[in-house]
VOGUNU-17456 format. One record per residue (C-alpha): residue number from 1; residue in one letter; x, y, z. Coordinates in Angstrom, 3 decimals, always signed. Layout:
! residues N
+-----+--------+----------+----------+----------+
| num | residu |     east |    north |       up |
+-----+--------+----------+----------+----------+
| NUM |      a |        X |        Y |        Z |
...
+-----+--------+----------+----------+----------+
***
This chain:
! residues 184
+-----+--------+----------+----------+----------+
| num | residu |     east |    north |       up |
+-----+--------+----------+----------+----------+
|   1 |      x |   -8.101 | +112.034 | +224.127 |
|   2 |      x |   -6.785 | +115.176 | +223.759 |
|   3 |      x |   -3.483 | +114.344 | +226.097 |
|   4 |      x |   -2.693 | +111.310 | +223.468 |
|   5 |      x |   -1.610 | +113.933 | +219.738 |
|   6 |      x |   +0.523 | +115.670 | +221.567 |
|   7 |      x |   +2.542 | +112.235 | +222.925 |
|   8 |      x |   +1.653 | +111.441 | +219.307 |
|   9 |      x |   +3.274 | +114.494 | +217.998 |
|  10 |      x |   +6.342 | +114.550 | +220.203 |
|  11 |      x |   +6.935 | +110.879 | +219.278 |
|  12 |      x |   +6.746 | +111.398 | +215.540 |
|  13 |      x |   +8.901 | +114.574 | +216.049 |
|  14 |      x |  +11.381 | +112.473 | +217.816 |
|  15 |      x |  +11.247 | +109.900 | +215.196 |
|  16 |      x |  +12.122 | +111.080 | +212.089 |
|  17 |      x |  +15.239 | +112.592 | +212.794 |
|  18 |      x |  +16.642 | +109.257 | +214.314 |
|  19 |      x |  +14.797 | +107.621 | +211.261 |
|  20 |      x |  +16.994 | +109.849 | +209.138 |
|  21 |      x |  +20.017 | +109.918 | +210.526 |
|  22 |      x |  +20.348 | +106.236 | +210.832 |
|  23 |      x |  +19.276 | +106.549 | +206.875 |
|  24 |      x |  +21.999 | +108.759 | +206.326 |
|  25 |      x |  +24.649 | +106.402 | +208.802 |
|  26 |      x |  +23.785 | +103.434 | +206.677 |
|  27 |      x |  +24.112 | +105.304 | +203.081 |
|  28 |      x |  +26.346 | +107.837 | +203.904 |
|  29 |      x |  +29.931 | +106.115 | +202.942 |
|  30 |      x |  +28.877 | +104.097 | +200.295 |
|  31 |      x |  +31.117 | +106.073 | +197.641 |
|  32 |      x |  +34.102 | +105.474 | +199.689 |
|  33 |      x |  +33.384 | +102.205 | +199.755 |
|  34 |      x |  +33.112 | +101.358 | +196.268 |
|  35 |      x |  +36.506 | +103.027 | +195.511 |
|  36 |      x |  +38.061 | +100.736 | +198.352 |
|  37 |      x |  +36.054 |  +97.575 | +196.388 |
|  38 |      x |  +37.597 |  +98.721 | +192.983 |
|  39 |      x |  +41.155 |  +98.793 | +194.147 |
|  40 |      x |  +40.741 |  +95.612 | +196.119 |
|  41 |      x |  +42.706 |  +92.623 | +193.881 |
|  42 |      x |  +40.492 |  +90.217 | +193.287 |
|  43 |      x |  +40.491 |  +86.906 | +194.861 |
|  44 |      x |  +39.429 |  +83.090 | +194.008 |
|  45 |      x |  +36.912 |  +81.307 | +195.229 |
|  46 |      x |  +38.833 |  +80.506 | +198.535 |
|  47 |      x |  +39.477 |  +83.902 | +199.268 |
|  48 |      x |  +42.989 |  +84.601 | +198.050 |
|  49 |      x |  +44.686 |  +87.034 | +195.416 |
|  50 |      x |  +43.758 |  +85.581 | +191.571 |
|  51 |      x |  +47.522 |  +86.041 | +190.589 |
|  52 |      x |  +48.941 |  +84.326 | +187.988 |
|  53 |      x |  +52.717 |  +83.658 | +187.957 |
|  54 |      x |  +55.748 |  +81.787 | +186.148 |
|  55 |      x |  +57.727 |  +79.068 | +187.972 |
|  56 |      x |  +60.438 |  +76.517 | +186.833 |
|  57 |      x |  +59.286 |  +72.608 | +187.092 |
|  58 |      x |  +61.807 |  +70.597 | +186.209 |
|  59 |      x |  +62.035 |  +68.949 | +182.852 |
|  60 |      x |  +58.797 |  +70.867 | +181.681 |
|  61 |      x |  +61.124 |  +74.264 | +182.192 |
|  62 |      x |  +58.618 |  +77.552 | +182.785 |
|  63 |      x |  +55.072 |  +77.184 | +183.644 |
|  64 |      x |  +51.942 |  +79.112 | +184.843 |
|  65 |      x |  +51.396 |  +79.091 | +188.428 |
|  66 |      x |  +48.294 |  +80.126 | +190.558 |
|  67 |      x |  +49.246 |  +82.641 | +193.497 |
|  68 |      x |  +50.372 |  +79.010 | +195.916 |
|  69 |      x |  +52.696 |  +77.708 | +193.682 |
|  70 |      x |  +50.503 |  +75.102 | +192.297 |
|  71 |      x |  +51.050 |  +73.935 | +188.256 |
|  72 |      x |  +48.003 |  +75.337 | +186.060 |
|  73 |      x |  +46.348 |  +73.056 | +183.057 |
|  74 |      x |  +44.833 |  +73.223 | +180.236 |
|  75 |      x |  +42.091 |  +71.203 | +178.953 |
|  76 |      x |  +42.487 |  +69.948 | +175.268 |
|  77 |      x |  +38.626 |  +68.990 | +174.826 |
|  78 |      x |  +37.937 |  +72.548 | +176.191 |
|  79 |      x |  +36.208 |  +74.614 | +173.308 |
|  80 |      x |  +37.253 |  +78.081 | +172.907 |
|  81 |      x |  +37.028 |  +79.823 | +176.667 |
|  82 |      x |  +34.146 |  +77.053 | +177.287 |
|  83 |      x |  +35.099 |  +74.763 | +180.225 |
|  84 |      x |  +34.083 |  +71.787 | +179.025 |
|  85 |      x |  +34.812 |  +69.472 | +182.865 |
|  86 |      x |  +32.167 |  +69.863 | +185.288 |
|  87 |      x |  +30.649 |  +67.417 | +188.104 |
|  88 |      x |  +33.721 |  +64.441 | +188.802 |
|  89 |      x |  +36.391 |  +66.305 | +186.135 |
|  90 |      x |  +35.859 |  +69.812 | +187.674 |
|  91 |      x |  +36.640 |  +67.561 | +191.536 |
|  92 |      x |  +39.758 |  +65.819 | +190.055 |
|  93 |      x |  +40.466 |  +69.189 | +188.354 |
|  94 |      x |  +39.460 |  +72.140 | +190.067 |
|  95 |      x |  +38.539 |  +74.860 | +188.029 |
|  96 |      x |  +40.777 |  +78.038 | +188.718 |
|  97 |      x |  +38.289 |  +80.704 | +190.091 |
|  98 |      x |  +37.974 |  +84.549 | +190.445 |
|  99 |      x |  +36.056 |  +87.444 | +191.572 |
| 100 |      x |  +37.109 |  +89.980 | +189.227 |
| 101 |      x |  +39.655 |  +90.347 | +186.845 |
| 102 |      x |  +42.437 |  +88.536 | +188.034 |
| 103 |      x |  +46.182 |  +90.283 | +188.150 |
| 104 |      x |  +49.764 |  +89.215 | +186.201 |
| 105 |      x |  +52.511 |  +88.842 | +188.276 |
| 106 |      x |  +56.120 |  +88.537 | +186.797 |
| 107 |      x |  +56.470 |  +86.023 | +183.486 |
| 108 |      x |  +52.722 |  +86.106 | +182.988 |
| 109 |      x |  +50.852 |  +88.315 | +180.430 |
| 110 |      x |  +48.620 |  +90.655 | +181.599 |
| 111 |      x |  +46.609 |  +90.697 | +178.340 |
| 112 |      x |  +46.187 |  +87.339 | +178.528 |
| 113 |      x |  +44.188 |  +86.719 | +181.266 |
| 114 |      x |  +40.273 |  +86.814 | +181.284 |
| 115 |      x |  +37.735 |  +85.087 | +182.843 |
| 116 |      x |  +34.621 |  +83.244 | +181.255 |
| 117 |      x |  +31.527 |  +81.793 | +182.947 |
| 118 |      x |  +31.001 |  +78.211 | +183.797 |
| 119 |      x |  +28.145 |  +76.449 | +183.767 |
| 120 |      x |  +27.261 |  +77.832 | +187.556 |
| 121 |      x |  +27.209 |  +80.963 | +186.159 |
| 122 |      x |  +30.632 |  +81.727 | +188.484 |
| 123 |      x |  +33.648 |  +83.110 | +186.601 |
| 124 |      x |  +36.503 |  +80.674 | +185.674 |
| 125 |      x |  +40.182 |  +82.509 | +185.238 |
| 126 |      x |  +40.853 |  +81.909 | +181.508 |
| 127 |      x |  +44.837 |  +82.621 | +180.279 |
| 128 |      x |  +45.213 |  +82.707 | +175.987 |
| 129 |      x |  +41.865 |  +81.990 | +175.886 |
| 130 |      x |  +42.068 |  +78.375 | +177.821 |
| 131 |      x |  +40.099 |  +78.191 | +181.084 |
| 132 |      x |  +42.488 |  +76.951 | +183.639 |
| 133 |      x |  +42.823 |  +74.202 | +186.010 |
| 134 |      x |  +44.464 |  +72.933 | +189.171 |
| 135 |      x |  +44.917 |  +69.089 | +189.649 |
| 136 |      x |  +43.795 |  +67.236 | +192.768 |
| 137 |      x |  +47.211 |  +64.987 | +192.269 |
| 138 |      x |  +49.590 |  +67.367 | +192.683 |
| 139 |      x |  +50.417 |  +67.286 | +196.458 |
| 140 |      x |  +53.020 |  +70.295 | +196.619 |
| 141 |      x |  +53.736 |  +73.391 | +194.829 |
| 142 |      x |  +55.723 |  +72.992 | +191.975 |
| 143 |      x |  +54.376 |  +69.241 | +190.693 |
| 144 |      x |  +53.474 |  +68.328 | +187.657 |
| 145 |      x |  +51.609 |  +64.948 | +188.004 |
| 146 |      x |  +49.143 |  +66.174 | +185.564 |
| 147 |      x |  +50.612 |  +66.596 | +182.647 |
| 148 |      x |  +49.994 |  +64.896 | +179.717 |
| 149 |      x |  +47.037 |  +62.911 | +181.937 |
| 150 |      x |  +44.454 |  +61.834 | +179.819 |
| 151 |      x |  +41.417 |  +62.126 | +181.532 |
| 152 |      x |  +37.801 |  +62.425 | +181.430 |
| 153 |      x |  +37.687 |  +62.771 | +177.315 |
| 154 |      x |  +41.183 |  +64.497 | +176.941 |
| 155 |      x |  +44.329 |  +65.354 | +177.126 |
| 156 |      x |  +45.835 |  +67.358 | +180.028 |
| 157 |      x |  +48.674 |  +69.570 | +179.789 |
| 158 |      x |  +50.504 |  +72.303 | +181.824 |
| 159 |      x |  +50.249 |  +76.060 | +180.407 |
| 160 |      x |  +53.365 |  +78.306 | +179.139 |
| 161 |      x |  +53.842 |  +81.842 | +179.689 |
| 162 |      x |  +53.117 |  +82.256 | +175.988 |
| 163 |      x |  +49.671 |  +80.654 | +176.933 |
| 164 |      x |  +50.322 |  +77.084 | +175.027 |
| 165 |      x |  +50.282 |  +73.565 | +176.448 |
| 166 |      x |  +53.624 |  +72.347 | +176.847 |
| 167 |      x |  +54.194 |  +68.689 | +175.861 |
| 168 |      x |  +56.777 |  +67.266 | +178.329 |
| 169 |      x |  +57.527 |  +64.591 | +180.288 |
| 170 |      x |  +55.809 |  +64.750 | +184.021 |
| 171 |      x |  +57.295 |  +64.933 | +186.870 |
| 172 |      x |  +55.938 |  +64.194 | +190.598 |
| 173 |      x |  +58.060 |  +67.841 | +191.856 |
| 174 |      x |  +59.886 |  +70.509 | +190.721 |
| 175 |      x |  +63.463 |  +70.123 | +190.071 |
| 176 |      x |  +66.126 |  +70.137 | +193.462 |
| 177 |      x |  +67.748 |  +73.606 | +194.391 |
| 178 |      x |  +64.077 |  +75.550 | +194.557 |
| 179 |      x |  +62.400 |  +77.171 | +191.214 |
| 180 |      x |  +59.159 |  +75.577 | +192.187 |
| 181 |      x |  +58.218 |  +78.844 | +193.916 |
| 182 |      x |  +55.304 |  +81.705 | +192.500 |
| 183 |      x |  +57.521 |  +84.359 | +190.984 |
| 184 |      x |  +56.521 |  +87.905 | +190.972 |
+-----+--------+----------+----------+----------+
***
């Protein structure tokens, strides 16, 4: 009995140093990990940067791009920055998503973008106050099969730098001769 305390003792002895320092591995860079975090851009749902752009498309002339390319919409029965398409809408029209605050890039306003909540609790990228949208029927950067859609209790139309709808005339791509590109 008395050989077993001091195996006991050497083992404890032995053990809270690696207990510690393991403590201390695990903890130890958290500060410098957070600052890498907070200067990270943010990114949708899919994993890329929540950048908002301008692009030309066609006969609808400027509009707000996500960071592909692809035409962003407004809702018209949308109240306020409440997304009011969930369930089959939010599949024909995906929601635009973020983790964070997402970023301007050139033609888009900075103090115009936000994000509100949507029913999952998950942030939706909002620009003027309108929760925006992709649309399952655009096949390419650049189109504009959406606008003017009217779908699932309202109007659809594609968003202006100035954060409005635009009322135009769709059209299935952006015009020849390129424009239908993100700009920064």
């Amino acid at each position: 009995m008395t050989r077993s305390r001091p195996i006991a003792f050497i083992a404890s002895a032995v053990a809270v140093p690696l207990i510690s320092l393991g403590i201390a591995a695990c903890g130890g860079g958290s500060n410098d990990n957070n600052a890498t975090a907070a200067t990270a851009p943010p990114t949708t749902a899919s994993g890329q940067a929540a950048t908002l752009g301008t692009a030309s498309a066609g006969s609808l002339g400027t509009v707000l791009v996500d960071s592909k390319g692809d035409t962003l919409y407004l809702f018209q029965k949308d109240t306020g920055t409440k997304s009011t398409c969930a369930g089959a809408c939010a599949s024909a029209w995906p929601p635009l998503r973020a983790s964070g605050k997402p970023t301007a890039g050139s033609g888009a306003n900075a103090s115009m973008l936000g994000t509100t909540p949507r029913s999952d609790g998950k942030p939706q990228v909002t620009y003027n106050g309108h929760p925006l949208y992709t649309y399952s029927g655009d096949q390419s950067p650049g189109d504009t099969s959406g606008e003017g859609v009217n779908a699932f209790g309202g109007l659809w139309y594609a968003v202006s730098a100035a954060g409005n709808q635009i009322v135009g005339q769709a059209s299935g791509s952006s015009s020849s001769g390129g424009g239908g590109g993100f700009s920064y």
